[in-house]
BAPADREN-616218 format. One record per atom (N, C-alpha, C): y, z, x; residue in three letters; atom name. Coordinates in nm, 3 decimals. Example, Ala and Ser with C-alpha at 12.3 -4.5 7.8 and 13.67 -1.06 7.14 Angstrom:
// BAPADREN-616218
{c2 -0.569	c3 0.780	c1 1.319	r ALA	a N}
{c2 -0.450	c3 0.780	c1 1.230	r ALA	a CA}
{c2 -0.330	c3 0.780	c1 1.320	r ALA	a C}
{c2 -0.225	c3 0.708	c1 1.285	r SER	a N}
{c2 -0.106	c3 0.714	c1 1.367	r SER	a CA}
{c2 0.003	c3 0.787	c1 1.290	r SER	a C}
***
This chain:
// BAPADREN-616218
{c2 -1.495	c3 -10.984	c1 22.270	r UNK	a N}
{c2 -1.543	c3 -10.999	c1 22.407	r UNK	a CA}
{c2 -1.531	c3 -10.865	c1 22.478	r UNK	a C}
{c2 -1.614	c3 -10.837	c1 22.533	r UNK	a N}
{c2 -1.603	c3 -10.657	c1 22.678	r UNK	a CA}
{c2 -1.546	c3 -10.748	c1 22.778	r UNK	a C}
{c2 -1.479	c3 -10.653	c1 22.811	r UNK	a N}
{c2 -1.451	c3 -10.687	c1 22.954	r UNK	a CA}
{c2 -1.416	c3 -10.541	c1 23.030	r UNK	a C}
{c2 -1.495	c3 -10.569	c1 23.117	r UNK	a N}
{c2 -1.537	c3 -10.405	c1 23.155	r UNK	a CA}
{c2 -1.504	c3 -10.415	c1 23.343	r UNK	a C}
{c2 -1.454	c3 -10.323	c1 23.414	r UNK	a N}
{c2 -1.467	c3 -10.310	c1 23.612	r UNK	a CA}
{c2 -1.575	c3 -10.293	c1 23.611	r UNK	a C}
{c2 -1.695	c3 -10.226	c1 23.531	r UNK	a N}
{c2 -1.795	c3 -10.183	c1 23.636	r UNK	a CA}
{c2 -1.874	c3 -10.307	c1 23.586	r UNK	a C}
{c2 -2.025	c3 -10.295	c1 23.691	r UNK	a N}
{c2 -2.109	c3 -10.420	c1 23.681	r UNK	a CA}
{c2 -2.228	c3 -10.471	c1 23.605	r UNK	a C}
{c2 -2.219	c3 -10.371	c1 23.488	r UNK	a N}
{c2 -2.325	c3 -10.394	c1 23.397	r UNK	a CA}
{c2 -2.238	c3 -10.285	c1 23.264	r UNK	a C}
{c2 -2.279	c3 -10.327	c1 23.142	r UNK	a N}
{c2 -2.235	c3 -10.269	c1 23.022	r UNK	a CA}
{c2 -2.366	c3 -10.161	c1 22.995	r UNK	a C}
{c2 -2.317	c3 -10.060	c1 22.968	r UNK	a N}
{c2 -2.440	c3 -9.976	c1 22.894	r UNK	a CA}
{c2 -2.478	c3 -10.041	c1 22.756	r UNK	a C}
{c2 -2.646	c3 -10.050	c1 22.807	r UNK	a N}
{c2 -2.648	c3 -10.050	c1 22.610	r UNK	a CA}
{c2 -2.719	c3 -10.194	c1 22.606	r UNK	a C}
{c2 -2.665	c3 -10.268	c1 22.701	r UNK	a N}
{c2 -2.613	c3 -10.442	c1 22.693	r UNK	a CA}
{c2 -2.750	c3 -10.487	c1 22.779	r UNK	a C}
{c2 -2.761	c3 -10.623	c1 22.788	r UNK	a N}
{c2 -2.843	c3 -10.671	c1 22.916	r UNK	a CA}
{c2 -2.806	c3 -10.797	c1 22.926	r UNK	a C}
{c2 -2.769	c3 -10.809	c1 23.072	r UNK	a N}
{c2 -2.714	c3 -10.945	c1 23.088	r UNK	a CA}
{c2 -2.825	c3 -11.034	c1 23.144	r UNK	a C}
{c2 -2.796	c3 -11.146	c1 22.982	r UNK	a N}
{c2 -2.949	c3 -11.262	c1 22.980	r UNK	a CA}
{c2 -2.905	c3 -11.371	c1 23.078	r UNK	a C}
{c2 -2.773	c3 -11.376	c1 23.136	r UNK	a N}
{c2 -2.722	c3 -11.521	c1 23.223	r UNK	a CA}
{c2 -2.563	c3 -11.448	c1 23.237	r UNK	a C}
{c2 -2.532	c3 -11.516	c1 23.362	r UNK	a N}
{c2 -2.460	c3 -11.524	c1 23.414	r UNK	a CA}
{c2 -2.379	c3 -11.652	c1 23.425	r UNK	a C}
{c2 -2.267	c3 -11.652	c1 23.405	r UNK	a N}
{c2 -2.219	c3 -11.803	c1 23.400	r UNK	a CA}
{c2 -2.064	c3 -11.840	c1 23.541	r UNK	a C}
{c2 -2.067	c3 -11.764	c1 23.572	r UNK	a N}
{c2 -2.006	c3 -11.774	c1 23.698	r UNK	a CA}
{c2 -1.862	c3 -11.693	c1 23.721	r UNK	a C}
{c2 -1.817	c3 -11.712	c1 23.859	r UNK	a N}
{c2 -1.674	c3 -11.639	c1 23.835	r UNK	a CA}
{c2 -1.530	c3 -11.715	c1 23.761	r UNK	a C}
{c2 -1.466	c3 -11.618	c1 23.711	r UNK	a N}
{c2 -1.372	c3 -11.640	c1 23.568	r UNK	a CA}
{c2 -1.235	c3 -11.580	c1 23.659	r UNK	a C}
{c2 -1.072	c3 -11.666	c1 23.656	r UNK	a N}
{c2 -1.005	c3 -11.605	c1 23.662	r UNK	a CA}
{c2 -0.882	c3 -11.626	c1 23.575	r UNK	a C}
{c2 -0.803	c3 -11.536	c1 23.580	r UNK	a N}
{c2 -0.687	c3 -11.545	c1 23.475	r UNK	a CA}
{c2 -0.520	c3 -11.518	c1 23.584	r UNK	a C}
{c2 -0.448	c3 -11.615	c1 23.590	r UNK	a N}
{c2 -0.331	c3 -11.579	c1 23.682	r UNK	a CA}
{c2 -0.199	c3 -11.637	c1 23.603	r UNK	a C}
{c2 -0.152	c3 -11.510	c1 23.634	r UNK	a N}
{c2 -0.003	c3 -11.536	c1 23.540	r UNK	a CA}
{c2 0.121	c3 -11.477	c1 23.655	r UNK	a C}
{c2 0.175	c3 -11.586	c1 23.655	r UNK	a N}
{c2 0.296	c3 -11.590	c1 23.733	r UNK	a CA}
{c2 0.502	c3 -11.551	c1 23.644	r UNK	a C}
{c2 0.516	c3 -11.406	c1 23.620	r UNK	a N}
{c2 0.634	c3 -11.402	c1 23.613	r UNK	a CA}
{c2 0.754	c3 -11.378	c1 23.677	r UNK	a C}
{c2 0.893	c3 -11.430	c1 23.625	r UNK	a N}
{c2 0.995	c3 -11.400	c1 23.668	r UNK	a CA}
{c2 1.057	c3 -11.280	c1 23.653	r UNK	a C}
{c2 1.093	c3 -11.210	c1 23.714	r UNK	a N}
{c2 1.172	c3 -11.060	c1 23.723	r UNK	a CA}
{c2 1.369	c3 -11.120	c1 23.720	r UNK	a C}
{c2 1.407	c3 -11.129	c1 23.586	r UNK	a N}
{c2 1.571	c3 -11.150	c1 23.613	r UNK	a CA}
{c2 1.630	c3 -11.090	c1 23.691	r UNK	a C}
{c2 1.754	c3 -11.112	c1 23.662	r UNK	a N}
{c2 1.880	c3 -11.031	c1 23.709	r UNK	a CA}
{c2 1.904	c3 -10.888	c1 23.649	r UNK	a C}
{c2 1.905	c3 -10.906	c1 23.531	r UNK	a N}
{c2 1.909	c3 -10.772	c1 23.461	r UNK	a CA}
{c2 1.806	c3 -10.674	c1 23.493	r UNK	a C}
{c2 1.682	c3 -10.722	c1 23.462	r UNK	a N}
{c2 1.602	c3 -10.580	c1 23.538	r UNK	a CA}
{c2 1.600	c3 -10.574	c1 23.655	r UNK	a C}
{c2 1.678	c3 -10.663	c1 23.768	r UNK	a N}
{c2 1.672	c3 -10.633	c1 23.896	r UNK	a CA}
{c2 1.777	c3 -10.527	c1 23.898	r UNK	a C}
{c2 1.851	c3 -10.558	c1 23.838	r UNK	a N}
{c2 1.978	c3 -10.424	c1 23.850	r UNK	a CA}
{c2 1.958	c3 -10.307	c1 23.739	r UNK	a C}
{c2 1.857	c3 -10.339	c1 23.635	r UNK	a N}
{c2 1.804	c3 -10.182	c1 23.584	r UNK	a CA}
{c2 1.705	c3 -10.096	c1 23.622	r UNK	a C}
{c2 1.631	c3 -10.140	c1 23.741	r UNK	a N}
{c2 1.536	c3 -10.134	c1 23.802	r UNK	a CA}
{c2 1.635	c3 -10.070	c1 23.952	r UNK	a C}
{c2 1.735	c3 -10.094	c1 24.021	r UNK	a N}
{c2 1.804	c3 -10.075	c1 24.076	r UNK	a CA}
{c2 1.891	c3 -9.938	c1 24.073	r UNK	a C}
{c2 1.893	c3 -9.943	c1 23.915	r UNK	a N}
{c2 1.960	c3 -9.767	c1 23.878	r UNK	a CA}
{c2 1.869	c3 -9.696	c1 23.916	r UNK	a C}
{c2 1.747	c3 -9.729	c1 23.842	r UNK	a N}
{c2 1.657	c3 -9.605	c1 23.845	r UNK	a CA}
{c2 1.583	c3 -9.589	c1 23.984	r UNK	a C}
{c2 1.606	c3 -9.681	c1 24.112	r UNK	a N}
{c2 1.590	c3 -9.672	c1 24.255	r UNK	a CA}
{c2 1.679	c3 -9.528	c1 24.300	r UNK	a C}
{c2 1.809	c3 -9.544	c1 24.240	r UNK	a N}
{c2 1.897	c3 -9.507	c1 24.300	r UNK	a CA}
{c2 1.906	c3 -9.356	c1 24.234	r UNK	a C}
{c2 1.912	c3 -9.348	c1 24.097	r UNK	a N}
{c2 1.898	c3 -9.228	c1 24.050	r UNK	a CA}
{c2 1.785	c3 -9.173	c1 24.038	r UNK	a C}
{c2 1.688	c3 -9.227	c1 24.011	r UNK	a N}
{c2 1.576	c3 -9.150	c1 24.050	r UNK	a CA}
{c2 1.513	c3 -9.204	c1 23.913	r UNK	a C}
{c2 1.331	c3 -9.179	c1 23.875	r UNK	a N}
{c2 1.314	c3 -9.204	c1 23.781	r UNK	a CA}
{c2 1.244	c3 -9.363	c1 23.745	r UNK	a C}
{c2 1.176	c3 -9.409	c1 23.608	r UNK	a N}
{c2 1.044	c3 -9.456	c1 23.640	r UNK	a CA}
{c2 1.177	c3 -9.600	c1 23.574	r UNK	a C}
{c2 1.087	c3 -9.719	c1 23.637	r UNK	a N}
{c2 1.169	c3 -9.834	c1 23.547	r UNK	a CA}
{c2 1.075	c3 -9.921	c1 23.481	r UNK	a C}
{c2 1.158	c3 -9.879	c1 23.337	r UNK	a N}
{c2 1.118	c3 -9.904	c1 23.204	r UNK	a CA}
{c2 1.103	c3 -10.063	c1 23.219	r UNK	a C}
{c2 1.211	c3 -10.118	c1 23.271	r UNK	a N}
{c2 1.204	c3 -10.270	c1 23.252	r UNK	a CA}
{c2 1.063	c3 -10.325	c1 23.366	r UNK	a C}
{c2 1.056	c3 -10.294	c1 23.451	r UNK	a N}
{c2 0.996	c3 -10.347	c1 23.511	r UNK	a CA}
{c2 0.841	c3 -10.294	c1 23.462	r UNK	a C}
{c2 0.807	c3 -10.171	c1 23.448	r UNK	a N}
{c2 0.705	c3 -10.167	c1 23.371	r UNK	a CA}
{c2 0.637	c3 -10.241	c1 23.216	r UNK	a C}
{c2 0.761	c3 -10.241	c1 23.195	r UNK	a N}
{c2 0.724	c3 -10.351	c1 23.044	r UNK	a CA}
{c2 0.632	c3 -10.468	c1 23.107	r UNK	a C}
{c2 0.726	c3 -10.505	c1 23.161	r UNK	a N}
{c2 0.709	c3 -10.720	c1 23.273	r UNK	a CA}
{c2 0.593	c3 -10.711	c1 23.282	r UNK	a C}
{c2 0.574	c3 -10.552	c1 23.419	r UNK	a N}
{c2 0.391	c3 -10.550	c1 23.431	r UNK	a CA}
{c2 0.310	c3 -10.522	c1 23.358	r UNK	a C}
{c2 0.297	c3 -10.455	c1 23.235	r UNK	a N}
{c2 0.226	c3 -10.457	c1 23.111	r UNK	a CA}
{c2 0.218	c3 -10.576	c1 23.057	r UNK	a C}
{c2 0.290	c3 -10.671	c1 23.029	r UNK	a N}
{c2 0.276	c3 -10.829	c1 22.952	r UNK	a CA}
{c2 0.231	c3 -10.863	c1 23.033	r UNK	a C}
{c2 0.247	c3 -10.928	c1 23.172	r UNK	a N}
{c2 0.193	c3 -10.986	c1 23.262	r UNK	a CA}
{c2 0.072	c3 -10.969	c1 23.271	r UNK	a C}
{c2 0.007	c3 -10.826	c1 23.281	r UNK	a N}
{c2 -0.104	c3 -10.762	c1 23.319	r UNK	a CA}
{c2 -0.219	c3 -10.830	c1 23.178	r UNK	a C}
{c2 -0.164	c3 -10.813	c1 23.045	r UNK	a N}
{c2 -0.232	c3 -10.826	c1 22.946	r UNK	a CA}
{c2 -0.265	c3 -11.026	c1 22.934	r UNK	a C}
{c2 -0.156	c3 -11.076	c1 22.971	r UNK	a N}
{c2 -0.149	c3 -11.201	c1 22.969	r UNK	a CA}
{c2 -0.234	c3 -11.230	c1 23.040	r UNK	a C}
{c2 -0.266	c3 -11.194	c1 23.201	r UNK	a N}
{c2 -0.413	c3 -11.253	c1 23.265	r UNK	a CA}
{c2 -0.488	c3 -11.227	c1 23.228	r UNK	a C}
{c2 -0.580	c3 -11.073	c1 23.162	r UNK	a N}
{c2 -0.663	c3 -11.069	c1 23.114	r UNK	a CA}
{c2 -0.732	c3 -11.182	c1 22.951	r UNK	a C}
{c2 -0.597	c3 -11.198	c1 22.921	r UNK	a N}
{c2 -0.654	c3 -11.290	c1 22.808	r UNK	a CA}
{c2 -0.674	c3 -11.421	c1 22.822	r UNK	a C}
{c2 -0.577	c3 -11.490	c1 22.901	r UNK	a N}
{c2 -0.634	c3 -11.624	c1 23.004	r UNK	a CA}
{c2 -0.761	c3 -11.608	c1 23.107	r UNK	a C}
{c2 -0.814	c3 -11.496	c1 23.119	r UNK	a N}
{c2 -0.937	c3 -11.509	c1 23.216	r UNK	a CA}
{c2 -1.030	c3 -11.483	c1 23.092	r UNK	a C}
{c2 -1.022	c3 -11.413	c1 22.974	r UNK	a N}
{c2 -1.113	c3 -11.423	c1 22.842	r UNK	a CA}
{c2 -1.153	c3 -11.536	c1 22.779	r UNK	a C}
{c2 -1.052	c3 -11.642	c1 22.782	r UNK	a N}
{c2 -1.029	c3 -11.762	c1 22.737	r UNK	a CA}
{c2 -1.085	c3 -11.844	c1 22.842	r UNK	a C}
{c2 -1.102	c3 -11.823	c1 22.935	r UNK	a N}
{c2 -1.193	c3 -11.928	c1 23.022	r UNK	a CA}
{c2 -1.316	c3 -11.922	c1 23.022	r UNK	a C}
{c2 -1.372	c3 -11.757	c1 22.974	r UNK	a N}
{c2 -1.485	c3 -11.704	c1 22.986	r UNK	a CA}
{c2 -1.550	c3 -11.776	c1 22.864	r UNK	a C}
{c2 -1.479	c3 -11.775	c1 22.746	r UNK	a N}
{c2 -1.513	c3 -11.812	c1 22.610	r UNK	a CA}
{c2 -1.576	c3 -11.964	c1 22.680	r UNK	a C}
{c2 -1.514	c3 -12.024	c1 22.712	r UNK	a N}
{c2 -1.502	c3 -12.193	c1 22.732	r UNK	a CA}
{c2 -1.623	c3 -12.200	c1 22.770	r UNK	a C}
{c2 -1.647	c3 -12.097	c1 22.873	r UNK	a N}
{c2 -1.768	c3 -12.130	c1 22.993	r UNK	a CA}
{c2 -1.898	c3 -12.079	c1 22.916	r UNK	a C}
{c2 -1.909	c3 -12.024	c1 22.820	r UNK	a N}
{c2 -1.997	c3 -11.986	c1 22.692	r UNK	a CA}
{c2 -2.028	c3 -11.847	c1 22.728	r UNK	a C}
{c2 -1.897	c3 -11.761	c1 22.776	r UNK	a N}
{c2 -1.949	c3 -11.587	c1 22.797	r UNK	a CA}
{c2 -1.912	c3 -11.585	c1 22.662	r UNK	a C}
{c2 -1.997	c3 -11.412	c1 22.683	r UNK	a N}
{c2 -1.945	c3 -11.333	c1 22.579	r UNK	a CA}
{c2 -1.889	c3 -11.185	c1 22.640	r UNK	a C}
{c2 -1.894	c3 -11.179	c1 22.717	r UNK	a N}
{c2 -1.850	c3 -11.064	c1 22.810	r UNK	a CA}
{c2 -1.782	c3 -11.085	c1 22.992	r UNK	a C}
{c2 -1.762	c3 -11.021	c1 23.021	r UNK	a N}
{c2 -1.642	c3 -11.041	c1 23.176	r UNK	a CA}
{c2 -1.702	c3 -10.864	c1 23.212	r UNK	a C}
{c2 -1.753	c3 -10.899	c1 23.318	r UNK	a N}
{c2 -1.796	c3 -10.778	c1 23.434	r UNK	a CA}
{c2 -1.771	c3 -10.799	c1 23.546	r UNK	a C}
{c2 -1.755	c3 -10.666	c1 23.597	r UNK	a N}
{c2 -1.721	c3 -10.655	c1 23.715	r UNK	a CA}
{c2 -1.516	c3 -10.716	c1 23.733	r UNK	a C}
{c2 -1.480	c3 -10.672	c1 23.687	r UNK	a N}
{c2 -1.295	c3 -10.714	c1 23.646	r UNK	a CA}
{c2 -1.216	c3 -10.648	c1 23.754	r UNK	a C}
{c2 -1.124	c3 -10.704	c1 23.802	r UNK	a N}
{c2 -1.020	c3 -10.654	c1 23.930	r UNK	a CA}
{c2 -0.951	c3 -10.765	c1 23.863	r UNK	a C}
{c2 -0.830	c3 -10.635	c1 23.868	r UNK	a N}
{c2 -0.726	c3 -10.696	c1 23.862	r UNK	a CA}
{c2 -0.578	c3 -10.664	c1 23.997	r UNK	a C}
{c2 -0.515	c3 -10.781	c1 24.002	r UNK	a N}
{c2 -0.430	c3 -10.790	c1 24.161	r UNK	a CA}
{c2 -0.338	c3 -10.832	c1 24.125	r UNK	a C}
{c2 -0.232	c3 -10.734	c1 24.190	r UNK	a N}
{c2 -0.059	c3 -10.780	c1 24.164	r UNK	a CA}
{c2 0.010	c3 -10.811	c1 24.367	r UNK	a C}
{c2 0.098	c3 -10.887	c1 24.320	r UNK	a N}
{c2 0.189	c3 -10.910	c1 24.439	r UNK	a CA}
{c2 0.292	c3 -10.995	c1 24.340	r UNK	a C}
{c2 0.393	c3 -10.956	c1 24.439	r UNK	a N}
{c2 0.564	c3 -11.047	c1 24.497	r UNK	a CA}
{c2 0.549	c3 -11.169	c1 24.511	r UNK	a C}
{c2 0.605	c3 -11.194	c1 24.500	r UNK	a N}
{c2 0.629	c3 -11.393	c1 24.524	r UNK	a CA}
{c2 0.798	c3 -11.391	c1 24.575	r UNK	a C}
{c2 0.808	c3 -11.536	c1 24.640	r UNK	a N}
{c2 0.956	c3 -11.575	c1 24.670	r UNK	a CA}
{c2 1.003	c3 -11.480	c1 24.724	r UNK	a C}
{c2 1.128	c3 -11.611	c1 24.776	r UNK	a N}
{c2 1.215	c3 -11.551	c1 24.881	r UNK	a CA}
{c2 1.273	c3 -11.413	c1 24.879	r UNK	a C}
{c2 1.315	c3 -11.394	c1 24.739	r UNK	a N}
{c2 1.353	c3 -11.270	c1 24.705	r UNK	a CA}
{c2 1.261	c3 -11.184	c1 24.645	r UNK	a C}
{c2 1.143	c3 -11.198	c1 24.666	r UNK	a N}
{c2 1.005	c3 -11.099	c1 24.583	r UNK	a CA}
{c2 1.071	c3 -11.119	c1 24.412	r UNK	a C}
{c2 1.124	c3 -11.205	c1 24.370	r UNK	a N}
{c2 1.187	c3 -11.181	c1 24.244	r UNK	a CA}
{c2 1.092	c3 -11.274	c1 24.111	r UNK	a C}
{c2 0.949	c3 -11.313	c1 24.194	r UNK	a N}
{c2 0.833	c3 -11.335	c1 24.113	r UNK	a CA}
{c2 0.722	c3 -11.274	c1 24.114	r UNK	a C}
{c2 0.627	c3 -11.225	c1 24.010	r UNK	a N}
{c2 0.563	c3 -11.113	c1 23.958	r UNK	a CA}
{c2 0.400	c3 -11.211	c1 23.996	r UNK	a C}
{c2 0.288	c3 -11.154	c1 24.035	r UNK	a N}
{c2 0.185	c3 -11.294	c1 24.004	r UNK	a CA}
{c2 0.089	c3 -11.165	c1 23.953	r UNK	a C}
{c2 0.026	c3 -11.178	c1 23.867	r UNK	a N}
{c2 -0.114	c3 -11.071	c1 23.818	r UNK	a CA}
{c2 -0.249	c3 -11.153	c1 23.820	r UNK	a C}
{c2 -0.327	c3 -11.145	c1 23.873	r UNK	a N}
{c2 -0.416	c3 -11.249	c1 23.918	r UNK	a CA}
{c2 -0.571	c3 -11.141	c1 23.822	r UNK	a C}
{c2 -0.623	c3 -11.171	c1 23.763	r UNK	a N}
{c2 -0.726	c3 -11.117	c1 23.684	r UNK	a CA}
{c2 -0.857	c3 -11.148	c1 23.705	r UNK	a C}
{c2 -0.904	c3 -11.138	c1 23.778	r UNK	a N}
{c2 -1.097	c3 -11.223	c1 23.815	r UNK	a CA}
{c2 -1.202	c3 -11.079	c1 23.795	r UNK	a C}
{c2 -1.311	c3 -11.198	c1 23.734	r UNK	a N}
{c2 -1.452	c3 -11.137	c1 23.702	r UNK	a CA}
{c2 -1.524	c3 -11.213	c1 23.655	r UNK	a C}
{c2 -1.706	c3 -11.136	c1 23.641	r UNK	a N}
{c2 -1.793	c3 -11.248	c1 23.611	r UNK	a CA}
{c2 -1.820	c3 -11.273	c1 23.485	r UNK	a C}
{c2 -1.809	c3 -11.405	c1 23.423	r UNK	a N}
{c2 -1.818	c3 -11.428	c1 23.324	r UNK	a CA}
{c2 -2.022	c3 -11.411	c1 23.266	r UNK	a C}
{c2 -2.065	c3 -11.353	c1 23.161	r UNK	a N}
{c2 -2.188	c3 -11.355	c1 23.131	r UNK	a CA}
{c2 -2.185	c3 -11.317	c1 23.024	r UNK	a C}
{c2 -2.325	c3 -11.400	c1 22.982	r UNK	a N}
{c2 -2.403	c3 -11.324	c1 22.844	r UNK	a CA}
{c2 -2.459	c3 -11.235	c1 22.782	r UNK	a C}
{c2 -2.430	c3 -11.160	c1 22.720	r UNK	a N}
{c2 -2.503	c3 -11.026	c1 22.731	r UNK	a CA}
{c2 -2.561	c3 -11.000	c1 22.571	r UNK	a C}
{c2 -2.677	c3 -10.945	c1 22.570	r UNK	a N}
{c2 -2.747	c3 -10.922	c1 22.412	r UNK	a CA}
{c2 -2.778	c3 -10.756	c1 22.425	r UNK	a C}
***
């Protein structure tokens, strides 16, 4: 499957359009990377843990919004944004929200 931001594939031609597709994955941020994430606030420097979270997370919506696309009979996802925010009381939930248009393309 492509799944591409911009709104047409080179090369490609989109024969149908099958509507908008999204993929949302909601994680938890522990204790532990709240406080390894916390060093590297304090000392300075990038955090490993929390970048991991958003890499799985990030990859996980895209493949739940692929998997819907499949269902809906795409073969491709254009036009893709992808959106992060905080959740809860303590921002201590992750949400990656993945939308685009699902279509056919030959």
């Amino acid at each position: 499957m492509i799944v591409t931001t911009t709104p047409n594939i080179e090369g490609k031609e989109i024969v149908e359009y099958k509507g908008i597709v999204f993929g949302e994955v909601i994680a938890g941020v522990d204790f532990i990377k709240d406080f390894a994430a916390g060093l590297s606030n304090f000392f300075g420097g990038r955090s490993g843990s929390y970048e991991g979270e958003l890499i799985k997370t990030r990859e996980n919506a895209i493949k739940e919004m692929e998997q819907r696309a499949i269902q809906m009979g795409a073969n491709a996802i254009v036009g893709v944004d992808i959106d992060y925010e905080m959740l809860g009381q303590a921002n201590n939930m992750m949400m990656v929200t993945a939308s685009g248009t699902a279509v056919v393309v030959r």
